[in-house]
N, C-alpha and C positions, 0 to 999 in steps of 0.2 A: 343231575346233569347240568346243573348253573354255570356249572366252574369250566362247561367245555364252551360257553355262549360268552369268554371274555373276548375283549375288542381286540387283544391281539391273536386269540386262535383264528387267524385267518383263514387256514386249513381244515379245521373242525367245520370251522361255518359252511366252507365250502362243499367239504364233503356230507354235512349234513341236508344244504340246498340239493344235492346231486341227487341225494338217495332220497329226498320228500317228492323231489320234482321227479325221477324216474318211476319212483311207487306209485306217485299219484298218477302218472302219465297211464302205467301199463292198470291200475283199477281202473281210471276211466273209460280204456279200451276197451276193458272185458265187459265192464257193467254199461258198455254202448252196446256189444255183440250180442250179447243175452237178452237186454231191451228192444233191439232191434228184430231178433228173433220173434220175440214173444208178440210183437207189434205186429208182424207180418202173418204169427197166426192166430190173434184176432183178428187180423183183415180178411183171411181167406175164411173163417168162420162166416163173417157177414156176406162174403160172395156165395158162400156153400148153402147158405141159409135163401140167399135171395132166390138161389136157380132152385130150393127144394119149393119155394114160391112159385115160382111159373111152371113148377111140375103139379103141384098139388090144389091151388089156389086160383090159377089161372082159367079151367074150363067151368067153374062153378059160380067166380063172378061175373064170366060174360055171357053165360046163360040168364044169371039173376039180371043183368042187365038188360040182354035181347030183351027180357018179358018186362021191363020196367018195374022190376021188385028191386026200387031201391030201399028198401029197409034192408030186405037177403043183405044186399051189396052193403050196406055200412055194416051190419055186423059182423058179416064177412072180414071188412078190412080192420075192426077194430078186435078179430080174435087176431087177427097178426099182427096189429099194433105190439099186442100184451110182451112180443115177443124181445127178448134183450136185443139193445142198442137200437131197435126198428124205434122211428119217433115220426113218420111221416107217411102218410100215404092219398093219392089222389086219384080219382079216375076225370077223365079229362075226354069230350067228342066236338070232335073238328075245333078243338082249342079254345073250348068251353069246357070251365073244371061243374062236374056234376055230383062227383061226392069226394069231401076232403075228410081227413080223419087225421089227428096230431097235428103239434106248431114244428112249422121248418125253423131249421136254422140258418144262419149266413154265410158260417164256416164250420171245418173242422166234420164233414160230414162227406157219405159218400151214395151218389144218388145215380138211379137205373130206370130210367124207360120202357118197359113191355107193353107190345101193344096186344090188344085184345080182339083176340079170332072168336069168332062163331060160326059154325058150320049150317047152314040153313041148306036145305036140297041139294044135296049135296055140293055145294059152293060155300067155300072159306071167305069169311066178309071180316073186315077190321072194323069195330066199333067201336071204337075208343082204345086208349091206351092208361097203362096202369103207371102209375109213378111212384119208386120205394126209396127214401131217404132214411139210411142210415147214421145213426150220432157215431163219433170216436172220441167224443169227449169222455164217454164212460172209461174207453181204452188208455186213452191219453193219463188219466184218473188212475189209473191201476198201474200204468207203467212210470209212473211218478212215484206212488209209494214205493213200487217195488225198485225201485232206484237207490231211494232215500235210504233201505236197507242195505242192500249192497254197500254203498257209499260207505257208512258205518261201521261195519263189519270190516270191510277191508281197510278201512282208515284205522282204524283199531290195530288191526295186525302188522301194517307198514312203519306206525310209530313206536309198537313194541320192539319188532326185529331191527329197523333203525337206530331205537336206543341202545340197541346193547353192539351193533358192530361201532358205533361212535365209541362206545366204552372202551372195548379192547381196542380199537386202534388209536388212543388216546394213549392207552396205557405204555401199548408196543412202541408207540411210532413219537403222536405228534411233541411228548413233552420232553422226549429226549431231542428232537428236533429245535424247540424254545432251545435246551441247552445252546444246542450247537449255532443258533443264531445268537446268544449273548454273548457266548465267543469269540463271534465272530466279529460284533459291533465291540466287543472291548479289541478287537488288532489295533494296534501300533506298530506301523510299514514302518517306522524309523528302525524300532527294536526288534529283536529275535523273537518269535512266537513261545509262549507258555504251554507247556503239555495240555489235552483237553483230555477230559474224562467224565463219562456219563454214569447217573445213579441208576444203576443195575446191578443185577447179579454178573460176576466175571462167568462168563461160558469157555470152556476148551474150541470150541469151534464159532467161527467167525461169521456174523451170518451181517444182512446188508448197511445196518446201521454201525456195525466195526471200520467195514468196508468205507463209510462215508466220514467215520471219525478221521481213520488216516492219510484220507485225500484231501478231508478241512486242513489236517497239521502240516501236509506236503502244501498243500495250495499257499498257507499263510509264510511257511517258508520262502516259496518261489514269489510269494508280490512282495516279501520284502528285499528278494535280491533284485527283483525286478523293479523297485519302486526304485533304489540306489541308482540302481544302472539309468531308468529313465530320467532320474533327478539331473544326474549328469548330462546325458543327454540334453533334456528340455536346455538343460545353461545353456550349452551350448548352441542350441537352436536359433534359442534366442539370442544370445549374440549375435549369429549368423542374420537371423530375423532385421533385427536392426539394424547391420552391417547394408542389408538388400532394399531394408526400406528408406536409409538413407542415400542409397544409390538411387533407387526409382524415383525417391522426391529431387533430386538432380536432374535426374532423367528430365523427369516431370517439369522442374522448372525451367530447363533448357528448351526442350519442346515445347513447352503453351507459351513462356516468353520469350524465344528466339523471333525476330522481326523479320522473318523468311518465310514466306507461308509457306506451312510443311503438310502435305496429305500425307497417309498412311495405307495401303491398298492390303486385298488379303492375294493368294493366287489367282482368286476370279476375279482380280483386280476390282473387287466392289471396297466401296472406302468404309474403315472403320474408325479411324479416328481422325482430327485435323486441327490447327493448335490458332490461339488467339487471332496472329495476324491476317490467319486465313479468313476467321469474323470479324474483322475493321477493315480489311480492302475493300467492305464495298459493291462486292461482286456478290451474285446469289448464290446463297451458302449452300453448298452440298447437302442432299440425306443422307446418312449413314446407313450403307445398305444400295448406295446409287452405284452402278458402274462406272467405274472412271471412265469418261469423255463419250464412254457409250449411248448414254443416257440422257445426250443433248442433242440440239439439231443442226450445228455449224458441221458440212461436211469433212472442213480436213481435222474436224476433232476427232473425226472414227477411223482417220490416219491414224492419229496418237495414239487411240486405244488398239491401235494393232502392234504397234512399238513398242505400247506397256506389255502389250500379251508376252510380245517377244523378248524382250527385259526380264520378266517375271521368268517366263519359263527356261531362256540359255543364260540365265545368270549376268547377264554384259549388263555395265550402264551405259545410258543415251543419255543424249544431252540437243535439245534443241532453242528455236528460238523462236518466237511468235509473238504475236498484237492481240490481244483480246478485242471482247466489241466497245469497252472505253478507251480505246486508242492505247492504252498500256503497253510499252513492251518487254516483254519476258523472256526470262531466261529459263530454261526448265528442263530440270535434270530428275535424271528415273534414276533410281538405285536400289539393286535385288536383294532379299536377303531371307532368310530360310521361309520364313511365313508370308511373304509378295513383297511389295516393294516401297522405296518410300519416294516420293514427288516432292522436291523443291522450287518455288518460281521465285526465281529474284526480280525483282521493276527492275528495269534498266531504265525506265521512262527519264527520269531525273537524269541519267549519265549520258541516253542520246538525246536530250535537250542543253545539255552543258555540253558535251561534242560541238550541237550544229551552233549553238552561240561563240564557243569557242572557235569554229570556221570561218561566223558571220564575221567575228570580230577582227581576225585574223587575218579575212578580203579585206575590212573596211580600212585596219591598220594599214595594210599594203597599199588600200587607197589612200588612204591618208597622206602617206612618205611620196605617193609619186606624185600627190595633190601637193601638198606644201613644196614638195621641191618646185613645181612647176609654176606654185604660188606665187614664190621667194622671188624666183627668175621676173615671170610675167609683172610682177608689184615694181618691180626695179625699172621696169621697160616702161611702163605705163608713169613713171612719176612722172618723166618730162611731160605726157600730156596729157595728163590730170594739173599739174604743179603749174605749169608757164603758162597757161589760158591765163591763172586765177590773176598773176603778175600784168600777162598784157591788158588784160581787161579793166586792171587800176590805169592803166595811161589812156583809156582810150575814152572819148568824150561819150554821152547817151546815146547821144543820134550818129554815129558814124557805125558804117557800113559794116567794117568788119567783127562788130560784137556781137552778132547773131550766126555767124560762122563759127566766131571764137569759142563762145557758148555751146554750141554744138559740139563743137573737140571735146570741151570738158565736159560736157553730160555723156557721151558717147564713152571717155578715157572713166567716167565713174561708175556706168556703168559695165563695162570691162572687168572694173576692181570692183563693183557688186558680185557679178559672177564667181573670179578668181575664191572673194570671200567666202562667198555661201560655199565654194565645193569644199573649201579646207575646212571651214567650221562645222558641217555637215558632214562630212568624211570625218571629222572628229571627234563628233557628238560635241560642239562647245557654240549656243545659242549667240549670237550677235542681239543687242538688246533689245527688248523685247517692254510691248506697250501696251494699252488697254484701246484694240482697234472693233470696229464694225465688222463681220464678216463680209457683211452684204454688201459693202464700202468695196472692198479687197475684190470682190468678185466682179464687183461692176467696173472699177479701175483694171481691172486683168483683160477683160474681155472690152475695153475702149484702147487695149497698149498695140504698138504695133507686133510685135510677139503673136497675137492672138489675131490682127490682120492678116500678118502671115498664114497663116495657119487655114482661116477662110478662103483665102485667095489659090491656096494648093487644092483643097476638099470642095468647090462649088458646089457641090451636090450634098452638102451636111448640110442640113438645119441645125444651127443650136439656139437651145432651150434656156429659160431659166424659171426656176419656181423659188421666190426668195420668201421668207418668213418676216413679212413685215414688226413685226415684234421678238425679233432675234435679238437673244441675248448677247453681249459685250464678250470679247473672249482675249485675255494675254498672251499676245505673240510677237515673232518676228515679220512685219510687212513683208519685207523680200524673199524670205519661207516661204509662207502662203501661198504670193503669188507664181512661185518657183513651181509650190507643190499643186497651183491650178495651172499650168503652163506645161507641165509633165504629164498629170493624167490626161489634160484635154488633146493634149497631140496624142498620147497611146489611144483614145476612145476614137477621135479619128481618123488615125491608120487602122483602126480594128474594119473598119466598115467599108465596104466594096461595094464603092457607086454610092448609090442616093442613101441615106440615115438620118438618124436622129443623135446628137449629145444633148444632155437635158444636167445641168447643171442647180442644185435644188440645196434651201439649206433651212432647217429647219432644229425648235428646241425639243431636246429629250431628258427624261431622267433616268439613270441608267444605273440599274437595280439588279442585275443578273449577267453573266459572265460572257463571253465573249467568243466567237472560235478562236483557239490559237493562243487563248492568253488561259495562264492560272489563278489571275486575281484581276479584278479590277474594282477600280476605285467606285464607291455609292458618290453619287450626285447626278448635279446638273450637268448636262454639258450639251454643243453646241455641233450640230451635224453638217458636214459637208458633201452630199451624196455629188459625185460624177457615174451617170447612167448612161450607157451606150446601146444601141442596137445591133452590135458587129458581130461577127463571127464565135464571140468569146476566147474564155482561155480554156485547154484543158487540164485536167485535173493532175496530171504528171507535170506541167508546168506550173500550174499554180502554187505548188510550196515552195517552188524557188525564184518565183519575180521579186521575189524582194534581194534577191542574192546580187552583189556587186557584178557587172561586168556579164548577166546572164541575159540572154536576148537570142530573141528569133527572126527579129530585123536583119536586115543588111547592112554589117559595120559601115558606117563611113558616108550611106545616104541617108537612114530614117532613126539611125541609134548609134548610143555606145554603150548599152547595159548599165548606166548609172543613175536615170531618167528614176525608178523605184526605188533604188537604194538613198537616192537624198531625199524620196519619199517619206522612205520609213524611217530614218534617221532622225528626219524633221517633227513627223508624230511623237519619238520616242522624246526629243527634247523640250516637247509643248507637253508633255507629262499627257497624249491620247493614245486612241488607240485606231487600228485600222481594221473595216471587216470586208473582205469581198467574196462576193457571189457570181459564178458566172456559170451559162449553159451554152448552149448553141443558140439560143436569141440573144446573147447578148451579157453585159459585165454590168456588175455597179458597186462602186468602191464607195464606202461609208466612212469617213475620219470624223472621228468624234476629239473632240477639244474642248478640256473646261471651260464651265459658262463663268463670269463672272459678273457681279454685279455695280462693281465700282464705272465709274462714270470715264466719258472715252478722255484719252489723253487730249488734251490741248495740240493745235496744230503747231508744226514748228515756225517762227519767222524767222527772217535774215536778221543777224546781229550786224548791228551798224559797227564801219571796221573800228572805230574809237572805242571803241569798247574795249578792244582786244590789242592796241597798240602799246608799244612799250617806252621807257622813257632814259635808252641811252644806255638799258642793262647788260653785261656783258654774257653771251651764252656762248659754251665750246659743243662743236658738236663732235662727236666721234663716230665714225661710219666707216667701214672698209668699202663700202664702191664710190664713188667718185662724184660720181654723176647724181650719189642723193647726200652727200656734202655740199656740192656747189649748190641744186636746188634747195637744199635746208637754209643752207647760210644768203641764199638771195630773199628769201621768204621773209627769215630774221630778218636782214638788213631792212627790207621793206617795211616792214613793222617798225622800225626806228628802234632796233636791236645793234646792239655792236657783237658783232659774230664771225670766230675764229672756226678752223674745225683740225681735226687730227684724224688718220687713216687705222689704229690701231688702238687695245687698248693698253700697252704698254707706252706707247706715243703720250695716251693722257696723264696716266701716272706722272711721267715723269715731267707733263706740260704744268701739270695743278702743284706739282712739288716748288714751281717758281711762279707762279702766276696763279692768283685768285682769280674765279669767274663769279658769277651772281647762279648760273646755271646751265647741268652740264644737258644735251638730248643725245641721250645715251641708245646705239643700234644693241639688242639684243645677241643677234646674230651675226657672229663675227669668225669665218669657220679656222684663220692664222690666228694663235694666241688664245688672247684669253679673251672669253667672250661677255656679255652685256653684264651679267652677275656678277664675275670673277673680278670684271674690270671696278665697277661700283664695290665692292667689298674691299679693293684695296685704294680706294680713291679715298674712303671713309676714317681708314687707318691715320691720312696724310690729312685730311680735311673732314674732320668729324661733323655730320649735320648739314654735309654739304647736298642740295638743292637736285634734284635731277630728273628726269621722265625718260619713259622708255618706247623706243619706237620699234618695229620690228616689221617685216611683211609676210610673217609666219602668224597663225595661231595662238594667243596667249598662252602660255606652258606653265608648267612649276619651274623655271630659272625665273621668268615673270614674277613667279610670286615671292619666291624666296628676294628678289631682288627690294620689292615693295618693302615685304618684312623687314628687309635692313633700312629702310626709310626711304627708299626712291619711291617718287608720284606718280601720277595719272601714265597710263598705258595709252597709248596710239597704234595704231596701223597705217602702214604704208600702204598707197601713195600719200605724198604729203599734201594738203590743199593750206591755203592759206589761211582758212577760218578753224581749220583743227588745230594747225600750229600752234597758231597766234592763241587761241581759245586753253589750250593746255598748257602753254609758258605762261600767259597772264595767271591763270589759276594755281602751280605751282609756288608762283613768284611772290602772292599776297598772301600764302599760307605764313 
């Protein structure tokens, strides 16, 4: 039987495991029942034996006992010792053993208590009790051999009749079986199948293994039409396969890197998937598995999520709009589609902060045009009294009367055109020059001007405050800014206050490390705080985004405002390169302007230029102007300075004045609204007189015709009104170039 124990009869083996394992199963069974039997009657033996003990044994040793013939009593127990399996016997009174006979053992034994009557006068007395231990080890002993027999016997006969059904069904079955597996392992699914044929006798009648020959030949038939067919197929799949997967990796890379956060919901509108930009917004990222908006605790989000429901389930898309809680605002559209929906939010934040700038700018422009217009006019009006003091006051001696009058015209006509200035520069965003000043300077000069007397004399009932930072740092600005932008807040801080209050005016150094309300960046450093603190009423929170808006106010036009008071505010911040933050509640407002510190050393104070400095010696200047009235004062100016000076109304006038007549230098008006104006005019004076000399005056804003005019080689820029020491001061500098 070697040759059925090879490693490939898998079948052999198994079937011979089957029939050792079921043989030996049902012997052990038998040769347990039999054993078991025979156990059960030796036991009943030793119980038969014990009760013929307390029939026979029992009245004779408790007699022998009553009379204390303990000798009777041990031979007594040692004739029933002799008896098979008995190995133990005691007589025992009141739990005192009085005669023992054999050794007990620990186990494996089976032990009975009778107690011992004696009848004395007629009265049944218990004197003692008998104790009978029986061994089973003799049993146990006997049903072990007889075990070891059976075992043997029936092992013998299960491995003879095993061997010989392993034979015949070896013969019958498993090696035509080999056949049919080497067959099977030589298919080639490419090729048509080989006939298969088993080494047997040919039979007329077909019995199971014929049966399984022509379902191997059919079988290997059909997997090779069926291997063609699937071969075809697979191509195909897989084309198809690759066709889907280079879709889905489109998919895919349009979703995770589209910069539109995109959620994915199922119909329970719980989120399954959500794509890159959703994790860089910022925002705390969904679980997968969270209910969309359900699962959060802002109230009108479980609005949303009743919009998604209804989205998801009638198929419509929505589209709404909202603010998240970092001020974001979003645009956010649901859209359905067989497995729930998919959620886009686009920021709009960047488009309505380029709106409200492009609003601001668009007020400020408009201020701007009715500012300069009003400039242009007011500059023209103001030159005679700014311009003629500076004349009378060369003829008038130190000590007479009328030069502290005269004086007064002209500081009152300069400050006039301070004003006009700041609004149009300010309204323009374009800084008038700017110097390395004290704050603490500026604040104590604001609050000694009459400006700020005014302003006490209306409020008796304010205290104002100051808390200055003795060691404040130097900061570059525009003097007449500053004091503009402490002369604005402190009249709004108070008009805020009703009856008795406090303004507290405070300025202190910071270094400013962390972002700002209101702004998206700001600059790391030093810089230099301006706090105006009130205790009034404050603002509220619906006005406060818009006080910085041109022309916006809650005053009464025409007595305590005009809405521009904040707008040259902020304007002014924005051109000192700070920034502004305000805070306010119902105790009260406090506006913080922050301005670069710097470290450079304060500007030198200015002094009077003595006028020789700035006189001329005989030069000839043309001036060209279309108003009249700042021709004649240009040209008196000049004269004055010991200038020899023409002037012309147009710039076609000049053209054709320089085409015959040389000047030493032209001062050229910008603005000229007949013709050709300050540029055009210079551009063709250049043609006719190359390198020829000139400055530009204007009572508008420096522009780009300004600049462009410079680039062609015209000098220093002026602003109208004219004073003597400007003139004089920018034809002397031109004219040594």
């Amino acid at each position: 039987m070697l040759f059925l124990w090879k490693s490939q009869n898998r079948l052999v083996y198994k079937l011979i495991v089957s029939i050792l394992l079921f043989s030996g199963t049902i012997t052990v069974i038998i040769t347990a029942i039999q054993l078991y039997a025979e156990y059960r009657r030796d036991v009943n033996d030793i119980d038969v034996f014990i009760s013929k003990i307390e029939k026979s044994f029992l009245s004779p040793i408790a007699s022998s006992l009553w009379h204390l013939d303990m000798q009777s009593v041990r031979l007594q127990l040692e004739g029933i010792l002799r008896f098979r399996d008995i190995e133990y016997l005691e007589i025992t009174e009141e739990g005192n053993k009085v005669v023992v006979v054999g050794s007990p053992q620990t186990k494996h034994e089976i032990v009975k208590s009778i107690p011992l009557i004696y009848n004395f006068k007629n009265q049944d007395r218990e004197i003692g009790k008998l104790t009978v231990a029986a061994s089973l080890s003799r049993i146990y002993s006997r049903l072990f051999d007889r075990a070891i027999s059976l075992l043997i016997s029936q092992g013998i006969k299960t491995f003879l009749v095993s061997s010989f059904i392993l034979m015949i069904f070896h013969l019958l079955v498993t090696r035509h079986l080999g056949s049919i597996n080497l067959y099977l392992k030589s298919l080639d699914l490419k090729n048509l199948p080989r006939p298969l044929r088993l080494n047997r006798r040919v039979s007329t009648k077909h019995d199971e293994l014929d049966q399984v020959v022509d379902s191997t030949i059919e079988m290997a038939v059909n997997l090779h039409e069926s291997y063609q067919t699937i071969n075809t197929e697979l191509e195909l799949r897989k084309q198809a396969e690759d066709e889907l997967r280079e879709s889905e990796e489109r998919y895919r890379a349009l979703f995770e890197d589209n910069p539109i956060e995109t959620i994915v919901v199922d119909k329970d509108a719980r989120i399954t998937m959500y794509n890159k930009a959703k994790k860089t917004s910022g925002d705390r990222l969904p679980r997968i598995g969270d209910v969309m908006y359900r699962d959060y605790a802002a109230s009108h989000l479980i609005d949303m999520h009743q919009e998604l429901m209804e989205c998801i389930k009638r198929g419509e898309s929505k589209d709404f709009s909202d603010q998240d809680y970092k001020g974001r605002f979003l645009d956010i559209k649901m859209f359905p589609f067989e497995e729930g929906a998919i959620i886009i939010s686009i920021d709009q934040t960047e488009k309505k902060n380029l709106e409200a700038k492009l609003q601001r700018a668009r007020k400020m422009e408009a201020m701007g045009l009715m500012a300069g217009g009003i400039a242009h006019d007011l500059n023209n009006i103001l030159s005679g009294i700014v311009s003629y003091p500076g004349l009378l006051l060369m003829d008038l001696s130190e000590d007479s009367p009328l030069r502290e009058p005269i004086e007064t015209i002209q500081e009152s006509g300069m400050r006039a055109a301070d004003v006009v200035s700041d609004l149009i520069t300010i309204a323009r965003g374009v800084a008038t020059g700017k110097d390395v000043l004290d704050l603490n300077t500026l604040v104590e000069e604001y609050l000694d001007s009459a400006e700020h007397q005014k302003i006490e004399s209306i409020h008796p009932l304010i205290t104002f405050k100051t808390a200055l930072d003795s060691e404040l740092l130097n900061i570059t600005c525009s003097a007449s800014h500053v004091k503009k932008i402490l002369m604005n807040l402190v009249t709004n801080a108070s008009e805020a206050i009703d009856g008795a209050g406090t303004v507290t005016v405070a300025t202190i150094n910071q270094y400013l490390d962390e972002l700002l309300r209101g702004y998206e960046d700001v600059r790391t450093g030093e810089y230099v705080v301006l706090t105006i603190l009130d205790d009034g009423s404050g603002i509220s929170s619906q006005d406060l985004d818009r006080i910085f808006e041109p022309f916006y106010t809650k005053k009464v036009m025409g007595r305590s405002g005009t809405g521009l008071g904040l707008a040259v505010v902020w304007n002014a911040i924005q051109d000192h390169n700070g920034y502004i933050d305000v805070r306010s509640s119902r105790k009260g407002t406090t506006f913080e302007l922050y301005f670069p510190a710097t470290r450079k050393a304060l500007a030198p104070e200015k002094e009077a230029i003595p006028l020789k400095e700035y006189q001329g010696h005989g030069e000839k200047v043309l001036v060209v102007d279309d108003e009249e009235m700042q021709r004649e004062i240009a040209c008196r100016l000049l004269t004055r300075l010991d200038y020899t000076a023409d002037a012309v109304s147009s710039g076609e006038e000049a053209v054709e004045y320089l085409k015959e007549n040389p000047v030493d230098l032209i001062v050229l008006d910008m603005v000229m609204p007949k013709g050709l104006n300050g540029r055009e005019t210079y551009e063709e004076i250049i043609k006719i007189r190359p390198g020829q000399k000139a400055i530009i005056a204007s009572g508008y804003v420096k522009s780009k015709e300004v600049d462009m005019a410079q680039e062609l080689g015209a000098g220093k820029y002026i602003k109208k009104p004219y004073t003597l020491e400007k003139v004089g001061l920018a034809v002397k500098e031109e004219l040594e170039k």
